[in-house]
N, C-alpha and C positions, 0 to 999 in steps of 0.2 A: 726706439728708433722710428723716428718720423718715414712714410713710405711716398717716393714722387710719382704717385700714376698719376698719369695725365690721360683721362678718355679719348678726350678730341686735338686732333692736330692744329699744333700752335702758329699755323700759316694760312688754313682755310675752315678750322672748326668740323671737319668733318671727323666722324668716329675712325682713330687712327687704328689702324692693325698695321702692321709688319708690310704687307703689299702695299699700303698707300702710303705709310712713310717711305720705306725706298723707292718706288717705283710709281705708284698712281697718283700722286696730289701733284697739282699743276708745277708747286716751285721745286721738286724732286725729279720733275719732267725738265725742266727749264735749265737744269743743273746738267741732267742728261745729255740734253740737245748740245750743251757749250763742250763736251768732255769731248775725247776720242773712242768711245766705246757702246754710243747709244746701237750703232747699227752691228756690233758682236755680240750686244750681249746676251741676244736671241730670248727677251722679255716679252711673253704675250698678256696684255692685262686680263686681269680676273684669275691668273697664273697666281698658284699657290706658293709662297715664299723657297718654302723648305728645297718643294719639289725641283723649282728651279735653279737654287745653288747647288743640289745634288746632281742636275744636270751641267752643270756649270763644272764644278770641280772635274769628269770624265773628262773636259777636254783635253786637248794635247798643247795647246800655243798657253805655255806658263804665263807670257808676259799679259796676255790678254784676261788672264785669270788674275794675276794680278794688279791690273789695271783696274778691275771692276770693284775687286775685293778693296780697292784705295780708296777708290770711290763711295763705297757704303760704308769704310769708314768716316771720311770727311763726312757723308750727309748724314748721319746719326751724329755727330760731334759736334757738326753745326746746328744742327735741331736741338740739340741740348744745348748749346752756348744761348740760344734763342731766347728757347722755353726758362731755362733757370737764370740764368744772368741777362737775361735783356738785349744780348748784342746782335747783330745782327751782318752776315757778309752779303755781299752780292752773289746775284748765281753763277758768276766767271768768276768769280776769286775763289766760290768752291771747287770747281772744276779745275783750276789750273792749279790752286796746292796741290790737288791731287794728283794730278800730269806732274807737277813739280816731284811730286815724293818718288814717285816711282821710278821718275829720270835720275833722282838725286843717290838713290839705290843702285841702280842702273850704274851708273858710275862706278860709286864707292867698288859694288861686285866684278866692275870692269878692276879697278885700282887694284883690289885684291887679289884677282886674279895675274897679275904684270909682274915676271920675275923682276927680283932687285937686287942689284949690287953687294956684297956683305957691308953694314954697317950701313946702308940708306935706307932711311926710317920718313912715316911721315907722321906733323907733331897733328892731334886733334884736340885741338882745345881754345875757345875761345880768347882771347884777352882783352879784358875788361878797360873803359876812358879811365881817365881821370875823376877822380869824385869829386860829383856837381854836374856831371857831364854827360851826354848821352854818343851812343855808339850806333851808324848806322853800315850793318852788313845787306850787300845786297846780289844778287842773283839771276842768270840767265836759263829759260829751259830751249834747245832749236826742238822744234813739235814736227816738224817734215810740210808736208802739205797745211797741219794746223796752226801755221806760222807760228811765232816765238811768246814763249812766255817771260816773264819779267817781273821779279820779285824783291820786296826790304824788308827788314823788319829793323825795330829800333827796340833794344834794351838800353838801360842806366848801368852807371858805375856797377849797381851789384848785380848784374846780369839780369833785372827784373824786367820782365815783356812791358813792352809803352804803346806800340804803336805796328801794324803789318800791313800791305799792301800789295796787290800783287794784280797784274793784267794780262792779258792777252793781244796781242799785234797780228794782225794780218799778214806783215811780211815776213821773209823769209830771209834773216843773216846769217851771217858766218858767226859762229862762237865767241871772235874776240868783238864786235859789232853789237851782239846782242847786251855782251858783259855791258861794255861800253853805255848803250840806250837804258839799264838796266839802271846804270850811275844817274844819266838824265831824268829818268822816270822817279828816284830816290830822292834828288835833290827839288825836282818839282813838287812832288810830295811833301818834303820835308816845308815848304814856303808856305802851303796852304793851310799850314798847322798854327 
């Protein structure tokens, strides 16, 4: 089995360890800066990795534990998409899938938790265009003070990924507004393709 160490960080070449990928190379900083959690997550550089997710975990505010823990995985996921397949996001579109996931979670555990009705179910599962055709679902996250995010992605007939996008707004909608800008942001996308 072929082994993929890679020494130096595939964004600035410096000798990567654990603290400079998540936390000290500028475009891990920059990813940072864009998220909601640069200023909880109580990171001092030169701060040893370990140390400070064991301080991390002690806290009490889950969401904010979760929130960071989203985020180191988006930036180890996107540093691999990088380094081994060439692709490359912006550093708002890491940050906000990541706000995305954890809001999208957030939900679902709100959903979960909502008595229901006997016999009111709800279905989860995609369904697929037409074949030859492409399907675009798309997505609103409200951020509070970090204005609205706003997400697509586009699979084919067999559900195979084509295409994602996703930004961040300054303003601040109401849920059906944001869905709404969320279609406009989808179909603008979709034209430049």
């Amino acid at each position: 089995m072929e082994e993929r160490f890679v020494p130096d960080c595939p964004y600035c070449g410096i000798a990567e360890t654990q603290e400079h990928r998540f936390m000290e190379c500028e475009w891990s900083r920059r990813i940072w800066r864009r998220s909601l959690w640069l200023n909880m997550c109580g990171y001092g550089n030169g701060e040893e990795m370990s140390g400070w997710l064991n301080k991390l975990l002690t806290e009490e505010d889950t969401d904010m534990i979760a929130g960071i823990c989203s985020l180191l995985w988006f930036l180890w996921d996107e540093r691999n998409k990088h380094q081994f397949n060439g692709k490359k996001l912006e550093e708002g579109e890491v940050a906000i899938r990541a706000q995305n996931w954890i809001l999208e979670y957030k939900r679902e555990q709100e959903l979960q938790n909502t008595p229901r009705n006997a016999g009111e179910g709800r279905q989860h599962h995609w369904i697929p265009p037409s074949v030859g055709t492409l399907k675009v679902n798309t997505d609103a996250g409200c951020l509070g003070d970090a204005g609205t995010g706003l997400g697509m992605i586009v699979r084919d007939w067999m559900g195979e990924f084509r295409f994602a996008a996703a930004t961040r707004e300054a303003e601040r909608w109401t849920p059906e507004v944001a869905e709404g800008r969320a279609v406009v942001f989808a179909i603008k996308k979709m034209k430049e393709l």
